[in-house]
N, C-alpha and C positions, 0 to 999 in steps of 0.2 A: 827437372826436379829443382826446388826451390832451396834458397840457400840454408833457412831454418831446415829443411827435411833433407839437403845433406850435412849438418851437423849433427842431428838428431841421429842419423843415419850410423856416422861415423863415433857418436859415444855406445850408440848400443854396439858396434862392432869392438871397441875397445871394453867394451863391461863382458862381451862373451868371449872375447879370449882372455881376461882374468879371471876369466871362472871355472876355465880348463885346467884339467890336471896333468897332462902330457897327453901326444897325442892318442887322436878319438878318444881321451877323457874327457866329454865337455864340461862335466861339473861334478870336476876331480879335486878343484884345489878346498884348499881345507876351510876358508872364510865359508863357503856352502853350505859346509854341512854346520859348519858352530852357526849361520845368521838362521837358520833353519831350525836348530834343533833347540837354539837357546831365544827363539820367538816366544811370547804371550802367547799362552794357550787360544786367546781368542782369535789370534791372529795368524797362526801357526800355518792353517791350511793356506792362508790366500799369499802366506811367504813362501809356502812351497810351492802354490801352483806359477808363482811370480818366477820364482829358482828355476822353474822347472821350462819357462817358456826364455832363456837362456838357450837352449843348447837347441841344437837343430833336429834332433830325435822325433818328439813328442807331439809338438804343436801346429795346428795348420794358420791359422790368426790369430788376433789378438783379444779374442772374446773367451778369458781365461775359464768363466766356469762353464761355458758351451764346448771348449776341448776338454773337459773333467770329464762333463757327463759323455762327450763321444768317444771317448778312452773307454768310458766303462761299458758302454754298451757296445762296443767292438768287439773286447774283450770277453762279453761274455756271451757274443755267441760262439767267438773260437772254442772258449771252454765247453761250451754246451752240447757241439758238433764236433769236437776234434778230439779233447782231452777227457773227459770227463766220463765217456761210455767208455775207455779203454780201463778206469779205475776198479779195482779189487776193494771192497772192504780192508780197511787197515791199509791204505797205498801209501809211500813216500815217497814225494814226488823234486824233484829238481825242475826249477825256473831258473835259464842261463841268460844272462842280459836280459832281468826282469825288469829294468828302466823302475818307473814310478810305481810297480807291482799292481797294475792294472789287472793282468790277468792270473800275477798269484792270490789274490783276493777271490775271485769268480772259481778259481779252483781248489781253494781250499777248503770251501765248506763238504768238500766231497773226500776228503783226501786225509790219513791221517798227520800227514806233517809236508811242508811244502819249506823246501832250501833254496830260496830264492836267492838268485846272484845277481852281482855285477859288478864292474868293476870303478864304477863311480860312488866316491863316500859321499859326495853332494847329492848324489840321485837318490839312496838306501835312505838318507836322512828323510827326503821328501817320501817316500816309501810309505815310511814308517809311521808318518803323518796321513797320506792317504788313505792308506789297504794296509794299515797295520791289523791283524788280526792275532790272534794266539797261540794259533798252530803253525805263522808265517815268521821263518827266520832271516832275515834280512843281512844277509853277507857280501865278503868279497870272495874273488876263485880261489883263494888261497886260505882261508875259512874251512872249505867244502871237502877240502881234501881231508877232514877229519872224519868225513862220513862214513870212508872206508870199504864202497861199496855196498852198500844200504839200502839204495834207491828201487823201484818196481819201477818207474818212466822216468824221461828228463826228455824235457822239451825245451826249443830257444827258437820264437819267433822275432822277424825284425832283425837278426843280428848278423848272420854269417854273412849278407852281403854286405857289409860295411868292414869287413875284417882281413886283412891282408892272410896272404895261402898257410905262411908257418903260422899266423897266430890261430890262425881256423884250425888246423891241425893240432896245434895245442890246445885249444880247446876243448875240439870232439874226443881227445885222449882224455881229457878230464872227468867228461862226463861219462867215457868207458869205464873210467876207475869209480865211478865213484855208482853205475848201476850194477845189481846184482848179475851174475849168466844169468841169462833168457829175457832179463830186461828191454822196456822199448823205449826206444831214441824218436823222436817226433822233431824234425829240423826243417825248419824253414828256408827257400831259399829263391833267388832270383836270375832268370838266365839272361843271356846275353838277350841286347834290342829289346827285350822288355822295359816299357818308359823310359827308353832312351839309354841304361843300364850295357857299357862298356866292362870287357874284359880287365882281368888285371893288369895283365900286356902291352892292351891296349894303353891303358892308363899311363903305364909308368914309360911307353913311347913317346906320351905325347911331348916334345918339347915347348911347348906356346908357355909364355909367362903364367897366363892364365890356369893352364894344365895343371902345371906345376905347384901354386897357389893352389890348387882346389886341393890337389892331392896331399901338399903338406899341410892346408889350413884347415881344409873343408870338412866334411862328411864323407866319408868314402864309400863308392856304390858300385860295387864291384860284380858282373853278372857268370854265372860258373852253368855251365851245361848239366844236366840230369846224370852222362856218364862221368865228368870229371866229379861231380859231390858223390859219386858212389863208390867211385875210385879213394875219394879222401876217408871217407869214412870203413872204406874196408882196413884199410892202412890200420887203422887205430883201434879194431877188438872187433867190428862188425860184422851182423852175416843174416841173409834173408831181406837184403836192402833193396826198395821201390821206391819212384820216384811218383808225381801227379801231379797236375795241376789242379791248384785250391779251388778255381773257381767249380770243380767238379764235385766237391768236398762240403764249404760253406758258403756263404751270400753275406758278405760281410759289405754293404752299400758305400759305410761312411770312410773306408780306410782301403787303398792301392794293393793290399796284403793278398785280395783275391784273386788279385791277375798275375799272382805268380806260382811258385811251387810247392810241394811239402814232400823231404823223404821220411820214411822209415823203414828200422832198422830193426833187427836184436841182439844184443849185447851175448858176442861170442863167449865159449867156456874159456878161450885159451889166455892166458894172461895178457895184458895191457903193457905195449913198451911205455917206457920211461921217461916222462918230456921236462923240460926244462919248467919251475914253475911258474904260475901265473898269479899275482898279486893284485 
């Protein structure tokens, strides 16, 4: 590597950890959402899509409006195949770690209201610029909790493996509160040894500097078995829980999503224990 491209190297690594909001917030801190939200309309999209290739979630290169359009059309064949035939006329729908609302967009035109979350105010601002639509409310998990149980599905792809085990579990209690009983829970997920995708365990074993580094800096990519996600989500109000591999499900060519899992669930009658909240 050359000395300009590791300078080059090492500013973009100092601009993505200022644009974190704590950890796995990658575009949490608050300059995000204000150089985003307070952009010239003309220019508004190509600040977000700029924000948005910041964090490691989103983007595979650096051909920002070639990951726009393969976000969207990723997205909408999840919705097309996955989400979308389960909807009832009048459905309101939960997206958890809707990132850029890639695919609360593709679902809402089906849907009568779609609560799209997450926990980055930097990401919701770029949301809201991309796939803002008018039936899509763009929040945080602590927003959602006002819904009250409301919901007919909540679905969260992409997210549960990057999420350490208590915040997963407060999560899936979130999304128990906040569907109606009989509701359906649509969660994505990834198992061990898939693309290389190491246990929690594993992770927090490794002592190498390296390890360690990834785990306090990184992306976190954590692989959970079909019976341990069934076990978390019974824990938290569910019942009628299966698990499948996606690739059996959809053909999604441009995005890694299909070589891993999807469960679902329904939202038991019994009440939802109590979890610490999430912001």
């Amino acid at each position: 590597m050359t000395t300009s491209s590791l300078v080059r190297a090492a500013a973009e690594g100092l601009i993505n950890r200022a644009a974190e909001g704590g950890s796995q917030n990658f575009l949490g801190a608050r300059w995000v959402e204000w150089a985003v939200a307070s952009a010239p309309r003309s220019a508004r999209k190509r600040v977000a899509l700029r924000a948005l290739s910041l964090s490691p979630h989103y983007f595979y290169d650096r051909d920002l409006a070639g990951e726009d359009a393969r976000n969207r059309r990723s997205r909408q064949i999840l919705a097309s195949e996955l989400i979308i035939p389960l909807l009832m006329p009048g459905a309101r729908v939960v997206d958890y770690g809707c990132g850029p609302g890639y695919l609360a967009a593709a679902v809402a035109p089906h849907a009568e209201h779609v609560d799209a979350v997450d926990i980055s105010r930097g990401t919701l601002a770029c949301a809201r610029v991309l796939n803002g639509l008018p039936n899509i409310s763009y929040q945080t998990p602590g927003q959602l909790r006002a819904l009250g149980g409301a919901a007919d599905l909540a679905y969260s792809f992409a997210v549960a493996q990057h999420l350490r085990t208590d915040v997963l579990l407060s999560v899936i209690t979130l999304l128990a509160q906040s569907l109606r009983p009989g509701g359906t829970l649509l969660l994505h997920f990834a198992a061990p040894g898939e693309l290389g995708y190491r246990t929690e365990s594993q992770w927090l074993s490794d002592g190498s500097l390296r390890g360690r580094a990834t785990l306090r800096y990184g992306l976190n990519c954590f692989g959970r078995s079909g019976a341990e996600m069934t076990s978390l989500v019974r824990q938290c109000g569910f019942s009628e829980v299966a698990t499948e591999p996606l690739s059996s499900l959809a053909a999604v060519s441009e995005d890694d999503i299909s070589d891993q899992h999807l469960l679902t669930a329904r939202r038991a009658d019994a009440l939802v224990p109590e979890i610490p909240a999430i912001t």
